[in-house]
N, C-alpha and C positions, 0 to 999 in steps of 0.2 A: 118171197116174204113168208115166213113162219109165224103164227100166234102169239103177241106179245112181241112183236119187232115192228117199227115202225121203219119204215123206207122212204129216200127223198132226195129226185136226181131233177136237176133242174138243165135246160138246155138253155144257153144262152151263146148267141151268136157273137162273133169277133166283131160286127159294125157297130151292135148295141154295148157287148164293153168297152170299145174304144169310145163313143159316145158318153157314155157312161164317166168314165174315166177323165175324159175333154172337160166332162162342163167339173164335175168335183174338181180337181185342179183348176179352172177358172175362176170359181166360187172362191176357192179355197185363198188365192191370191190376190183376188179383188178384197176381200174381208180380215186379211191379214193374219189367215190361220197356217200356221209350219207342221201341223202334223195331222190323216186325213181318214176319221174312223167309217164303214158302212155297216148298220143293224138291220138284217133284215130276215124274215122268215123264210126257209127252205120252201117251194113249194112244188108237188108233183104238177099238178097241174093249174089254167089261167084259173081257175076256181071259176065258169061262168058256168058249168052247170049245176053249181048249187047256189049261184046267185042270186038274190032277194027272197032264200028259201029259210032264212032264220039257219041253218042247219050248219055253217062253217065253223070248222074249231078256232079258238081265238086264241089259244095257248101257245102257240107260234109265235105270232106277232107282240103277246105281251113277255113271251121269253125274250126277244128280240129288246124290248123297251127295255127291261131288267137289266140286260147287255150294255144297254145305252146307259142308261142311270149308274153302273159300276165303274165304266168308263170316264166318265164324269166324275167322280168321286159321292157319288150320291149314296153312299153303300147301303146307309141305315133306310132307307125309301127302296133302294132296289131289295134287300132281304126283308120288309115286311108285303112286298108284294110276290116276291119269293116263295115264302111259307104261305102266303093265302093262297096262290096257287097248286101249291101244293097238297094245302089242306082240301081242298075244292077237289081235286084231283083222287089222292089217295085214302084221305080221313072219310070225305062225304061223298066220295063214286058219282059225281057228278061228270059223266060223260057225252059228248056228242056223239050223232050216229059212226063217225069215223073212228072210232075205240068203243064200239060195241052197245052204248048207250043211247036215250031218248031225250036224252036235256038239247034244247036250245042254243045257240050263241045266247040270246040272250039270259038263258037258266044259268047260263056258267059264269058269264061277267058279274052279273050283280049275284052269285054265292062269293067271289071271290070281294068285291065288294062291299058284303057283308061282314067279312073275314076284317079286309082291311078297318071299317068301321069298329070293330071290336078290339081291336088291337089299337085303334088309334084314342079309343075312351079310355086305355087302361094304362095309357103310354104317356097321357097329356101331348100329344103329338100335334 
């Protein structure tokens, strides 16, 4: 990894994808759905040594949500969560320890929060 690259190799075992796979197609047939999307965030590692430490980036998994919400046809909800992320991100350097920063999980959710709040007073949303 180089400065300003983010890396993200996840090892997952052939008994836990075919698992994986088994119950989504069961699910999926019992509830009468024909087509079978998964959103989920990359991750290096189980996250358990920073576990109950406030300190996990969250932009993963709400990237992940956004995924889902597009998918969905939710467009206008997945791009104002989008840009507040963004904003959070780029406009206000709001980072956790893992991109060089001192904020919180919880400093970053409710900025982007904030974000969405402000867009949503000016949208009638």
């Amino acid at each position: 990894s180089v400065h300003g690259v983010v890396e993200s190799m996840k090892v997952v075992t052939q008994e836990n994808s075919e698992r994986v796979a088994r119950f989504t197609f069961e699910f999926a047939r019992k509830n009468g759905r024909k087509k079978y999307s998964v959103f989920e965030p990359g991750a290096r590692n189980t996250g358990t040594s920073i576990a109950g430490k406030n300190i996990a980036n969250p932009i993963a998994m709400l990237n992940a949500s956004v995924d889902m919400l597009e998918h969905l046809g939710h467009r206008y909800h997945a791009e104002i969560i989008k840009n507040a992320i963004d904003k959070t991100i780029n406009e206000d350097r709001i980072h956790t320890p893992d991109l060089g920063g001192q904020a919180t999980s919880i400093d970053v959710v409710q900025n982007i929060i904030r974000h969405l709040q402000e867009t949503t007073k000016t949208t009638n949303w």
